[in-house]
Backbone as XML, in Angstrom:
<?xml version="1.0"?>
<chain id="A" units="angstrom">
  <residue number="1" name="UNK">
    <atom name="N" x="-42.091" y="-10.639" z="121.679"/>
    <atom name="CA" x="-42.421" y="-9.682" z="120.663"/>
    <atom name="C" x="-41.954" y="-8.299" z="121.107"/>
  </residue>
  <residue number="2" name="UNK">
    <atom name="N" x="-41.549" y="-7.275" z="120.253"/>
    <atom name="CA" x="-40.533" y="-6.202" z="120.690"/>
    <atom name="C" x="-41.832" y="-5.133" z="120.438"/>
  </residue>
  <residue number="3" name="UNK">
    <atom name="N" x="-42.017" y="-4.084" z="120.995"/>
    <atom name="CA" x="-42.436" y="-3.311" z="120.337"/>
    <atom name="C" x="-42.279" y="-1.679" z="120.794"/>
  </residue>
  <residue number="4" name="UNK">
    <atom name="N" x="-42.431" y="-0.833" z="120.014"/>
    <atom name="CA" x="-41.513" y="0.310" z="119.869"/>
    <atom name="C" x="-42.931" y="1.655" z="120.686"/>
  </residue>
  <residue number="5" name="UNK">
    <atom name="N" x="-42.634" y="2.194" z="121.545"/>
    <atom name="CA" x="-43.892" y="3.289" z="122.150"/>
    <atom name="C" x="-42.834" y="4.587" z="122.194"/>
  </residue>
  <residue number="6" name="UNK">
    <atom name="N" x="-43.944" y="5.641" z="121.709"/>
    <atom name="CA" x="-43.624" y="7.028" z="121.767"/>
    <atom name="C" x="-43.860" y="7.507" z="123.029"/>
  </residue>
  <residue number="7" name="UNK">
    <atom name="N" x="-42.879" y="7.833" z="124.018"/>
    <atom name="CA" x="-42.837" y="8.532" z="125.231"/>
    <atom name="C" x="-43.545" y="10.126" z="125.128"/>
  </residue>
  <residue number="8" name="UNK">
    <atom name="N" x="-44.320" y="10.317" z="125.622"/>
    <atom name="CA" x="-44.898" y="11.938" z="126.234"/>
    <atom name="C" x="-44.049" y="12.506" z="126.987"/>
  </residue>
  <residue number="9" name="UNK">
    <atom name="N" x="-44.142" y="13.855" z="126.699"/>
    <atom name="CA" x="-42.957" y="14.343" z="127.263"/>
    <atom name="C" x="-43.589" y="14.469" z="128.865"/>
  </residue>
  <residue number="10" name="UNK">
    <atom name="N" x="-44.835" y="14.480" z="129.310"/>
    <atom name="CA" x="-45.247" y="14.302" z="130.482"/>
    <atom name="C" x="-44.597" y="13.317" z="131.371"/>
  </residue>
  <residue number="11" name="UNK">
    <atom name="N" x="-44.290" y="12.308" z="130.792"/>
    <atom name="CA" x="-43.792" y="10.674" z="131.728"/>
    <atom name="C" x="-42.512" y="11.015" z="131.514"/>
  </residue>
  <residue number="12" name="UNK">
    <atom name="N" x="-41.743" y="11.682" z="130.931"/>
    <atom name="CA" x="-40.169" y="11.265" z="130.708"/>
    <atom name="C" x="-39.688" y="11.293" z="132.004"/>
  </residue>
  <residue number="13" name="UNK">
    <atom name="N" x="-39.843" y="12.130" z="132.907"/>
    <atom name="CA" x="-39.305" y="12.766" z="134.627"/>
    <atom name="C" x="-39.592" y="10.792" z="134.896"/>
  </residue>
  <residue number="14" name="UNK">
    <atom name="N" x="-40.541" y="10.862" z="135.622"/>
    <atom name="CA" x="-41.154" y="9.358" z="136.236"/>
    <atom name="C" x="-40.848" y="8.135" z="135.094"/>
  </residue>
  <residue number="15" name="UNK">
    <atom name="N" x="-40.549" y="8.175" z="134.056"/>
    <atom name="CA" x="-40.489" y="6.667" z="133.291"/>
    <atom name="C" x="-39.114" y="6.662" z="133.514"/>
  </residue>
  <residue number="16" name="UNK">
    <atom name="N" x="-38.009" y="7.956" z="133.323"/>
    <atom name="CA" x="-36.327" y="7.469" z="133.641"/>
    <atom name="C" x="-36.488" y="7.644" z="134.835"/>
  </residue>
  <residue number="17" name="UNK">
    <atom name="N" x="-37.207" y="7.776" z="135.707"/>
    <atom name="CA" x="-36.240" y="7.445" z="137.500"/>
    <atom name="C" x="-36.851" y="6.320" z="137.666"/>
  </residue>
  <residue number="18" name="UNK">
    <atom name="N" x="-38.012" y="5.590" z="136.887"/>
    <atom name="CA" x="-38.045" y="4.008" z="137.067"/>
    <atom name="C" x="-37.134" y="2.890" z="136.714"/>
  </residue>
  <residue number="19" name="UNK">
    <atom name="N" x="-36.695" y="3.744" z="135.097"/>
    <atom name="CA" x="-36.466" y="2.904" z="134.178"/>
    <atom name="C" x="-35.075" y="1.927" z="134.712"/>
  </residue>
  <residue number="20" name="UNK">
    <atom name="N" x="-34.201" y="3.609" z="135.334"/>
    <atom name="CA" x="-32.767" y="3.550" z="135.903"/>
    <atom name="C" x="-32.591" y="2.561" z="136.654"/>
  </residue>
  <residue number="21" name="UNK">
    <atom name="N" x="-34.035" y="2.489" z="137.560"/>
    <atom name="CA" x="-33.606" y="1.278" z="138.616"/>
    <atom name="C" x="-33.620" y="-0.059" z="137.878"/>
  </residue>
  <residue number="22" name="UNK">
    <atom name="N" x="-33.851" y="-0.444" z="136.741"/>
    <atom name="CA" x="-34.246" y="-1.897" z="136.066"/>
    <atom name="C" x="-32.852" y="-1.708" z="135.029"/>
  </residue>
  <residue number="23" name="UNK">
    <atom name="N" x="-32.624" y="-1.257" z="134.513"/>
    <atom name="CA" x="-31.635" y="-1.115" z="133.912"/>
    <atom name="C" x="-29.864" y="-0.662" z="134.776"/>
  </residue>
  <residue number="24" name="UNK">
    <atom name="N" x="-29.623" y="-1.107" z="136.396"/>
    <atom name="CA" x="-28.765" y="-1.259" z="136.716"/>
    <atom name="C" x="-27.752" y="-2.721" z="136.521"/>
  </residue>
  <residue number="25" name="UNK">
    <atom name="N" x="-26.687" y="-2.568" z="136.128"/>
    <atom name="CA" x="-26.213" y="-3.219" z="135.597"/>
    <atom name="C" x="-25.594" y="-3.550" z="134.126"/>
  </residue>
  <residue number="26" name="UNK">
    <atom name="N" x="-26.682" y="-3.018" z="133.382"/>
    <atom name="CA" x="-26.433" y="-3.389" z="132.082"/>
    <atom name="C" x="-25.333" y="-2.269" z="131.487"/>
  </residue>
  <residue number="27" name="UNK">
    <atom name="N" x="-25.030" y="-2.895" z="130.462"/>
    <atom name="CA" x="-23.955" y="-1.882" z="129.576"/>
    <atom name="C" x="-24.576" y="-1.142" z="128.161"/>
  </residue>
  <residue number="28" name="UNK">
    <atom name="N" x="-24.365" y="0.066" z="128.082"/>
    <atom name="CA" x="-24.727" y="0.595" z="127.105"/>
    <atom name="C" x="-23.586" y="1.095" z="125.888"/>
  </residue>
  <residue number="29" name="UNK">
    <atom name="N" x="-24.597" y="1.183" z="124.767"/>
    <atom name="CA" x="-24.016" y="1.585" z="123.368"/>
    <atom name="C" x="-24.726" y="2.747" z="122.999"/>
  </residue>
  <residue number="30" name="UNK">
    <atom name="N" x="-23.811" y="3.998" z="122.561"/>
    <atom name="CA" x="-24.548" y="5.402" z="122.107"/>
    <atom name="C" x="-23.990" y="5.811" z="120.573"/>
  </residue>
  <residue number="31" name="UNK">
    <atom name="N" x="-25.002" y="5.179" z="120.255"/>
    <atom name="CA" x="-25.045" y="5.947" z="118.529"/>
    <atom name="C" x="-25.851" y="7.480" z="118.131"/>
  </residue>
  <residue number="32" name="UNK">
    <atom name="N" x="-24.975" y="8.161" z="117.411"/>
    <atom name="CA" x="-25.283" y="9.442" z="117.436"/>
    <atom name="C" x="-25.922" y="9.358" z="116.020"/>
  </residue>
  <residue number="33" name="UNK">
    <atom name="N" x="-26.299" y="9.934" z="115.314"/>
    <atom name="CA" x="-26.894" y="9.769" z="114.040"/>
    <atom name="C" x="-27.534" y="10.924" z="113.340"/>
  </residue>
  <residue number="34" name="UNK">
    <atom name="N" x="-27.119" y="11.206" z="112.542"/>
    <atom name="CA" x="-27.505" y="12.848" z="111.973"/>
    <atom name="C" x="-27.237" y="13.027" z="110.546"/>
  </residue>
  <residue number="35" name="UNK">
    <atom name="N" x="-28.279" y="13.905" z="109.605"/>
    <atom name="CA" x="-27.496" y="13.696" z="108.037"/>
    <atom name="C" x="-26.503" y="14.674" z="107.942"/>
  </residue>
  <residue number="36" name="UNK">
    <atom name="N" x="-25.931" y="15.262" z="108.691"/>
    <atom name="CA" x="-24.639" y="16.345" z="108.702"/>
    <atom name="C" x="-23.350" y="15.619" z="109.841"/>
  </residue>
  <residue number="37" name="UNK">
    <atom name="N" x="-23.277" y="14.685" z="110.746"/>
    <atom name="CA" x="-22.748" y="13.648" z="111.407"/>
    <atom name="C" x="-22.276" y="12.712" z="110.154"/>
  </residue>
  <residue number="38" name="UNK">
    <atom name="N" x="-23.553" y="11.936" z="109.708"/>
    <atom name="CA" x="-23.230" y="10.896" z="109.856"/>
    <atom name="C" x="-23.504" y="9.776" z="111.146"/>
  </residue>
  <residue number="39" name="UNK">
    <atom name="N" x="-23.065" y="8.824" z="110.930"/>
    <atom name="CA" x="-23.426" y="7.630" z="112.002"/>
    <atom name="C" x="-21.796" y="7.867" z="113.047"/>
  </residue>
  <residue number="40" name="UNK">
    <atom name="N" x="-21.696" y="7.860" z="114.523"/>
    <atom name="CA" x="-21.183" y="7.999" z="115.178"/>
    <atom name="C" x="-20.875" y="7.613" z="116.484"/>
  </residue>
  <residue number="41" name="UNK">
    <atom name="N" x="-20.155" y="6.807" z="117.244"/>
    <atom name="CA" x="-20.621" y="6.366" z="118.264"/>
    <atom name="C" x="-19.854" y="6.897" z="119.461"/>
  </residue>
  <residue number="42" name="UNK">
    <atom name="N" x="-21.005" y="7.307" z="120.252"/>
    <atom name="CA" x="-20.176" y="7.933" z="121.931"/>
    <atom name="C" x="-19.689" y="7.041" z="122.737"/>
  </residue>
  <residue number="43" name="UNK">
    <atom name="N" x="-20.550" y="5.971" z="122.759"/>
    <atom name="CA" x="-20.106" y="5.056" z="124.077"/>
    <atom name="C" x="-20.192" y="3.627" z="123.072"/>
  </residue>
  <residue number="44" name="UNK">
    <atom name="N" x="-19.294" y="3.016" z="123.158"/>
    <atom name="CA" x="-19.267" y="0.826" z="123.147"/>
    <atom name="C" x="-19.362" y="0.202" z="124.181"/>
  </residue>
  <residue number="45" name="UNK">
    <atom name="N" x="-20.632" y="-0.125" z="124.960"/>
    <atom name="CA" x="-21.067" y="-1.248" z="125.958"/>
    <atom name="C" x="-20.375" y="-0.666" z="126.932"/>
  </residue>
  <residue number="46" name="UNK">
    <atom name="N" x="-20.343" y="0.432" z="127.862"/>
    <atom name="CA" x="-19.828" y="1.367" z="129.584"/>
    <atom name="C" x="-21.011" y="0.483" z="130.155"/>
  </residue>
  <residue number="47" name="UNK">
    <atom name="N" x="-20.402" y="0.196" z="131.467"/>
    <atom name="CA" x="-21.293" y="-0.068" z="132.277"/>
    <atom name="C" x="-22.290" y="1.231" z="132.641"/>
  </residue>
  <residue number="48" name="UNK">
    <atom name="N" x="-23.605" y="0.631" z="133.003"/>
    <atom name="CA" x="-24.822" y="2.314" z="133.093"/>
    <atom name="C" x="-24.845" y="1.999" z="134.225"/>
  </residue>
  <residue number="49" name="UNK">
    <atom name="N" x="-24.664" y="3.718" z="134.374"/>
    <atom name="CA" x="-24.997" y="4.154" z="136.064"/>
    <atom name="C" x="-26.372" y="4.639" z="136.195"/>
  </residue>
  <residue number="50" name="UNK">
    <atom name="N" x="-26.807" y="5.121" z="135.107"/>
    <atom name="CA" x="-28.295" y="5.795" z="135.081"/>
    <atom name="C" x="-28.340" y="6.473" z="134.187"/>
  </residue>
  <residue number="51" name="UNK">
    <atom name="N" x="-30.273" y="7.091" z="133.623"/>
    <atom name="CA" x="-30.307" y="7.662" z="132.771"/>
    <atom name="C" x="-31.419" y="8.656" z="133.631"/>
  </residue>
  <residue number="52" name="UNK">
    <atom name="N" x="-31.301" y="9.467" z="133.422"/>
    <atom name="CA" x="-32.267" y="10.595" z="134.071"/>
    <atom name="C" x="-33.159" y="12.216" z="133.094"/>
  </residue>
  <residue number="53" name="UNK">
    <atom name="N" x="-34.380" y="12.468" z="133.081"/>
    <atom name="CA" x="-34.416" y="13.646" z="132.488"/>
    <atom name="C" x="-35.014" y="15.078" z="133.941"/>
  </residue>
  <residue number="54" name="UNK">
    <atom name="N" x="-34.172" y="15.706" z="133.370"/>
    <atom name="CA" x="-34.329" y="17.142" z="134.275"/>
    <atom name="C" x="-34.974" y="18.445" z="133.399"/>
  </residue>
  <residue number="55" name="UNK">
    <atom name="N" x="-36.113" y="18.590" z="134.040"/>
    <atom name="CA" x="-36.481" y="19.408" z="133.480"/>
    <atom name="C" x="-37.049" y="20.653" z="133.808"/>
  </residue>
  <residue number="56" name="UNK">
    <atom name="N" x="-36.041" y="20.863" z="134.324"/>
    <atom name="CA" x="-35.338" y="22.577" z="134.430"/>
    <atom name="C" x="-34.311" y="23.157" z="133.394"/>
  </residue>
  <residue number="57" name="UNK">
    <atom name="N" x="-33.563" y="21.960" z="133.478"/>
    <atom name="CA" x="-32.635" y="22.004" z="132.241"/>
    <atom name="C" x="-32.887" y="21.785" z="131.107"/>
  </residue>
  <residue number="58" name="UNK">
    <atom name="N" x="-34.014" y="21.115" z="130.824"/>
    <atom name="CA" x="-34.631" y="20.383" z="129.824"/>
    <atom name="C" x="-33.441" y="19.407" z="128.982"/>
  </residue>
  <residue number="59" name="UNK">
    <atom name="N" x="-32.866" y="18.445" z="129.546"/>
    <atom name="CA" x="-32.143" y="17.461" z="129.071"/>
    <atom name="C" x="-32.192" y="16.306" z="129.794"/>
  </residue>
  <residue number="60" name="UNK">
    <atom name="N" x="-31.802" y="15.304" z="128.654"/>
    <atom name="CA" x="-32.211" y="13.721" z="129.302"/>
    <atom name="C" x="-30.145" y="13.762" z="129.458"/>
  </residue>
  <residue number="61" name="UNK">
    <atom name="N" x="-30.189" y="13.663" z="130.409"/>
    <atom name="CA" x="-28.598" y="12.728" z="131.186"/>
    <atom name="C" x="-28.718" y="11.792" z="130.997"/>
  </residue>
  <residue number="62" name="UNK">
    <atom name="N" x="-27.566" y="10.875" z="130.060"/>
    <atom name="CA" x="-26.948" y="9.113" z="130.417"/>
    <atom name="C" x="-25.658" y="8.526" z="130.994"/>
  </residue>
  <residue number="63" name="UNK">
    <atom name="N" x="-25.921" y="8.295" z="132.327"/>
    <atom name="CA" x="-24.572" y="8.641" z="132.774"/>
    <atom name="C" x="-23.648" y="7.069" z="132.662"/>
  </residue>
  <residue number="64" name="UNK">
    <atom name="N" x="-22.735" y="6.604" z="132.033"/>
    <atom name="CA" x="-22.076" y="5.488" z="132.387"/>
    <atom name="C" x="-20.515" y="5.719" z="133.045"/>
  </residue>
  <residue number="65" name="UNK">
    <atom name="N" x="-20.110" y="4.521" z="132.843"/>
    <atom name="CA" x="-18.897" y="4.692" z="133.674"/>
    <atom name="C" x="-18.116" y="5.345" z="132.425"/>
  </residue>
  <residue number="66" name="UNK">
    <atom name="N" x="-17.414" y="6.257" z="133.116"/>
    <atom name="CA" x="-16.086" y="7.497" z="132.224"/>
    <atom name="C" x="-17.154" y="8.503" z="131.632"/>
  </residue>
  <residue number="67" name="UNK">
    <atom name="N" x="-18.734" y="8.337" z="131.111"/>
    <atom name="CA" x="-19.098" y="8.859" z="130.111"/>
    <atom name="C" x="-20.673" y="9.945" z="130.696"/>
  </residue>
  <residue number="68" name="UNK">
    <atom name="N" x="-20.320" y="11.034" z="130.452"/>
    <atom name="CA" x="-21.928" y="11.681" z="131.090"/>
    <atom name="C" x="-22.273" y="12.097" z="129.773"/>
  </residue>
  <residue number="69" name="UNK">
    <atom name="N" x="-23.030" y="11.470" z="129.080"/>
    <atom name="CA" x="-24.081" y="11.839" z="128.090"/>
    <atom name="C" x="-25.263" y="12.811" z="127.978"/>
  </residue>
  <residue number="70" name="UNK">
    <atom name="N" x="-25.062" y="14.033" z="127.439"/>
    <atom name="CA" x="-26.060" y="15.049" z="127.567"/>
    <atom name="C" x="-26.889" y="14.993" z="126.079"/>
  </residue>
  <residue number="71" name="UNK">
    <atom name="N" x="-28.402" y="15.323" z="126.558"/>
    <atom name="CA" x="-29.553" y="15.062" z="125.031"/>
    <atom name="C" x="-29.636" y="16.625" z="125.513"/>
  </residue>
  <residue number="72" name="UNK">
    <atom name="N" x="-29.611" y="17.353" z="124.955"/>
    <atom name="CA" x="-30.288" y="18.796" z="125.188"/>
    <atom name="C" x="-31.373" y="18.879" z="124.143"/>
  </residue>
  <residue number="73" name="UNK">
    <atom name="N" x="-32.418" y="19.612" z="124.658"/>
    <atom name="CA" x="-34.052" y="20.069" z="124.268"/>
    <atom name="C" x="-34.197" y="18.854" z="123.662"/>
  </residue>
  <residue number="74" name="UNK">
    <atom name="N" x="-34.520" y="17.429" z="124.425"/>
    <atom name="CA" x="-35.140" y="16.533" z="123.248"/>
    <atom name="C" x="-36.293" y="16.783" z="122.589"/>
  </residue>
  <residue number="75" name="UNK">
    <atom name="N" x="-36.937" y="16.032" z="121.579"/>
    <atom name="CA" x="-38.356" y="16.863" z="121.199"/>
    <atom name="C" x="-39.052" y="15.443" z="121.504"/>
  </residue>
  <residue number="76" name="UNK">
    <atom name="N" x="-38.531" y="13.927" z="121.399"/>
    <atom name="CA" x="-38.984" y="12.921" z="121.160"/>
    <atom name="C" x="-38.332" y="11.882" z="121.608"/>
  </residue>
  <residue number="77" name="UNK">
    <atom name="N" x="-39.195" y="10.963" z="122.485"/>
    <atom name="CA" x="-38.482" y="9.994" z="122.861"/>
    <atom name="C" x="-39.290" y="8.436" z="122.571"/>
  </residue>
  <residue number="78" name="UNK">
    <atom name="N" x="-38.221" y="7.688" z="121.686"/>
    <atom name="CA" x="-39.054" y="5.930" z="121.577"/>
    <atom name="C" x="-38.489" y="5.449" z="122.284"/>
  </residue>
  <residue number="79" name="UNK">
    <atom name="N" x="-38.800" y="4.079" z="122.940"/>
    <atom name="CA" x="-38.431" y="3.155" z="123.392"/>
    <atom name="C" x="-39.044" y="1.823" z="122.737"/>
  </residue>
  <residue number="80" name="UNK">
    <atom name="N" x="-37.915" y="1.006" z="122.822"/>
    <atom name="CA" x="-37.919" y="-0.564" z="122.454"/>
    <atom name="C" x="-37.847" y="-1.771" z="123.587"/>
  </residue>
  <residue number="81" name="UNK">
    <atom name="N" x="-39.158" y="-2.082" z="123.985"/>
    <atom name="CA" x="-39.241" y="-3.323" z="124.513"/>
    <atom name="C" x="-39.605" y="-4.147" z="124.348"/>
  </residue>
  <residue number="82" name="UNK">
    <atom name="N" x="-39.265" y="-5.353" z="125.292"/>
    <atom name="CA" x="-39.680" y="-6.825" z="124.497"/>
    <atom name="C" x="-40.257" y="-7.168" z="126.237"/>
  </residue>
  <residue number="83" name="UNK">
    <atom name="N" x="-41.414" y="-7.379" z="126.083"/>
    <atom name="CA" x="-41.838" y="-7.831" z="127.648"/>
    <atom name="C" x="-41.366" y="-6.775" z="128.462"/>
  </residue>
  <residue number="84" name="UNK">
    <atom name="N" x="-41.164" y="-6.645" z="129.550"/>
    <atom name="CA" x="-40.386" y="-5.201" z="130.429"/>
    <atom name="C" x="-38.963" y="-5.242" z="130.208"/>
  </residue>
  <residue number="85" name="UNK">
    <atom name="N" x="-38.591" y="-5.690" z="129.371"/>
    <atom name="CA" x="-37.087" y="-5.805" z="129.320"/>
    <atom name="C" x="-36.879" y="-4.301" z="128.060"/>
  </residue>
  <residue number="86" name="UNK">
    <atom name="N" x="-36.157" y="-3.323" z="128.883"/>
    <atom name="CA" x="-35.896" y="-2.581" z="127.958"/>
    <atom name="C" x="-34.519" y="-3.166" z="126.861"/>
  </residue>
  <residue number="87" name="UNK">
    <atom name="N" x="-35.068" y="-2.542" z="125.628"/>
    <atom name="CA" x="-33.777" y="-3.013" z="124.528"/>
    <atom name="C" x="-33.213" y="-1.722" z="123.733"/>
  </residue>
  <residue number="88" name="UNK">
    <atom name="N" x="-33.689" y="-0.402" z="123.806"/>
    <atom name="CA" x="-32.904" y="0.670" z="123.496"/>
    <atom name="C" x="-33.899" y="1.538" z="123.291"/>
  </residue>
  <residue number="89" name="UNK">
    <atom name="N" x="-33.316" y="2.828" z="123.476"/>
    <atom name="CA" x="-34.191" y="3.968" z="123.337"/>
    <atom name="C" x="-33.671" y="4.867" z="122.030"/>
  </residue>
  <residue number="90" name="UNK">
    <atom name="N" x="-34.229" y="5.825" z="121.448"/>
    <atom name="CA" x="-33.816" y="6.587" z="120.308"/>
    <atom name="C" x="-34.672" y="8.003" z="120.745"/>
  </residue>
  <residue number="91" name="UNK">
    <atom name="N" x="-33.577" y="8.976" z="120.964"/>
    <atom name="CA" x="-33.830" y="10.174" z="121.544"/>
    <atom name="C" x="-33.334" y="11.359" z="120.398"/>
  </residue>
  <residue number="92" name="UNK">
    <atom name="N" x="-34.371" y="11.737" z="119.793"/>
    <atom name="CA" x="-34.217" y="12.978" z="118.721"/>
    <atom name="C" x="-34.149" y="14.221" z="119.643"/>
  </residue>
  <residue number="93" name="UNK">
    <atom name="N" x="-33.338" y="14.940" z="119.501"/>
    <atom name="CA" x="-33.182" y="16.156" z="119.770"/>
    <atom name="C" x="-33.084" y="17.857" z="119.532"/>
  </residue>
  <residue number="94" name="UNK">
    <atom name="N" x="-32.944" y="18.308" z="120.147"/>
    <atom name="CA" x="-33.676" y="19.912" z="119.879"/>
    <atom name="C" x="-32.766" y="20.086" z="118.151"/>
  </residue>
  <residue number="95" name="UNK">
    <atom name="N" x="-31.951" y="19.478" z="117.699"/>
    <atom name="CA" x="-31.229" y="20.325" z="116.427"/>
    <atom name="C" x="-31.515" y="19.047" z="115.522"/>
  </residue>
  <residue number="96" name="UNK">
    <atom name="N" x="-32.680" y="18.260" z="115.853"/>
    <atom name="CA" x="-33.144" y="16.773" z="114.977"/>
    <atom name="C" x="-31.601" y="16.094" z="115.144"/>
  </residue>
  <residue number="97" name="UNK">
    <atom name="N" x="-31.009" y="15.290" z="115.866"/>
    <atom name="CA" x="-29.804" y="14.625" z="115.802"/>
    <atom name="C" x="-30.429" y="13.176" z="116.620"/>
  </residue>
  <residue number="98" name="UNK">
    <atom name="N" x="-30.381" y="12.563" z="115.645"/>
    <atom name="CA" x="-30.929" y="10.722" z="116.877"/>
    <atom name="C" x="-30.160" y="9.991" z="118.088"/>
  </residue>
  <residue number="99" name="UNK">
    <atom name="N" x="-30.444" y="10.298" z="119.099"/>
    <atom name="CA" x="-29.423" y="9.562" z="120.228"/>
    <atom name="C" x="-29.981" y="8.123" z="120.653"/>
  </residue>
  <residue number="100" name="UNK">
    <atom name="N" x="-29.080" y="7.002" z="119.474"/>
    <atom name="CA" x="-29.653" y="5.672" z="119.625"/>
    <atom name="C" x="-28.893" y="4.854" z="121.100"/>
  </residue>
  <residue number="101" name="UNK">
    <atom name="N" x="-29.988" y="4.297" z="121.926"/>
    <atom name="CA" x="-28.801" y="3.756" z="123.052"/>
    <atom name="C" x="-29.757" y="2.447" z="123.240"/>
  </residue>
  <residue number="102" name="UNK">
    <atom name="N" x="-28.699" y="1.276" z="123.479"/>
    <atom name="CA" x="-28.952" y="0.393" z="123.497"/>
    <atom name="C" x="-28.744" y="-0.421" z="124.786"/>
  </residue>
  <residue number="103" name="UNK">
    <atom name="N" x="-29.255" y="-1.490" z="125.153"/>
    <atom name="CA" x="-28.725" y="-1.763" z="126.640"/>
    <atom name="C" x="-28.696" y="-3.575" z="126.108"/>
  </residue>
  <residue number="104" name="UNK">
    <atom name="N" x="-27.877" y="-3.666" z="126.611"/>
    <atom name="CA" x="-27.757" y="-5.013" z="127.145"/>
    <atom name="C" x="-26.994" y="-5.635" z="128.528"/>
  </residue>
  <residue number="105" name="UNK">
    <atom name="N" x="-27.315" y="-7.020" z="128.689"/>
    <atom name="CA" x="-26.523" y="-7.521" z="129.843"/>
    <atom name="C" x="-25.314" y="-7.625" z="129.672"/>
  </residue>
  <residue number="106" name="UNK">
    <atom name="N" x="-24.138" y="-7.593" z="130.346"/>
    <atom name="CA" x="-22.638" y="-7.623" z="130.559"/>
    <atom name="C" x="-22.802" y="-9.009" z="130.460"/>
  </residue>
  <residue number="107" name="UNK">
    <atom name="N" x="-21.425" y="-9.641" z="129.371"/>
    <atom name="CA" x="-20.818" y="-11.197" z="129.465"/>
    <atom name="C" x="-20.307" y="-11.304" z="130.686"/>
  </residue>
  <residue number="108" name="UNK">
    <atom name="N" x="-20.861" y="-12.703" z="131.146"/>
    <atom name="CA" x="-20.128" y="-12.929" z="132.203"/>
    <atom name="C" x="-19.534" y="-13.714" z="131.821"/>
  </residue>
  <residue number="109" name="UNK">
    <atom name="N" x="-17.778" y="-13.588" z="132.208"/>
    <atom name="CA" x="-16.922" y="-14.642" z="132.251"/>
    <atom name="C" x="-16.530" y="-15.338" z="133.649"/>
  </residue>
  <residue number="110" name="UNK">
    <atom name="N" x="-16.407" y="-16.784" z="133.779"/>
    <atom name="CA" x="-15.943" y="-17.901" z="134.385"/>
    <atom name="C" x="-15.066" y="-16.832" z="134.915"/>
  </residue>
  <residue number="111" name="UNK">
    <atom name="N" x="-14.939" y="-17.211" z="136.136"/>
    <atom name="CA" x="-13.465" y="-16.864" z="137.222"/>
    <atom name="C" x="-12.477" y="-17.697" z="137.020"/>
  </residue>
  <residue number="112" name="UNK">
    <atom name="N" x="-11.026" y="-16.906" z="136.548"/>
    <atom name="CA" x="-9.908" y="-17.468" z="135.990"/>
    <atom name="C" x="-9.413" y="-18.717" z="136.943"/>
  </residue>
</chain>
């Protein structure tokens, strides 16, 4: 069963330097989403190096391979899980713009 929790901005520091370590490996998808955008996508399945929030800067970092993803002033953060298995987060931000990211496992293919 999946279900969707509103992050406090208190836990964001400590829930992404956990989260990062469980979510090594997987590949992510970044949908941007806005009614002046439109639907948009930053990243198609990069392998994730991590996701981190700093808050000095007040921005959540998603870093994959080629791609450093910046959320500046988020106001709101959901997450989607199913058991501890994260399945994507949706990060509204300081100018209301939705940063949908999704994770899944990398296909593995058979060795040629």
């Amino acid at each position: 069963m999946t279900t969707t929790t509103r992050l406090e901005r208190t836990v964001w520091k400590p829930y992404f330097d956990n989260v990062s370590k469980l979510l090594e490996g997987k590949n992510i998808e970044i949908e941007v989403a806005s009614l002046n955008l439109g639907s948009q996508f930053a990243a198609k399945w990069l392998p994730l190096f991590g996701v981190t929030y700093d808050e000095n800067e007040d921005l959540i970092a998603v870093m994959a391979e080629g791609l450093d993803h910046m959320i500046r002033k988020p106001r709101e953060v959901f997450v989607e899980a199913e058991g501890v298995n994260l399945l994507s987060m949706d990060v509204v931000d300081g100018d209301g713009v939705s940063q949908i990211i999704k994770f899944k496992e990398p296909l593995l293919l058979p060795a040629p």
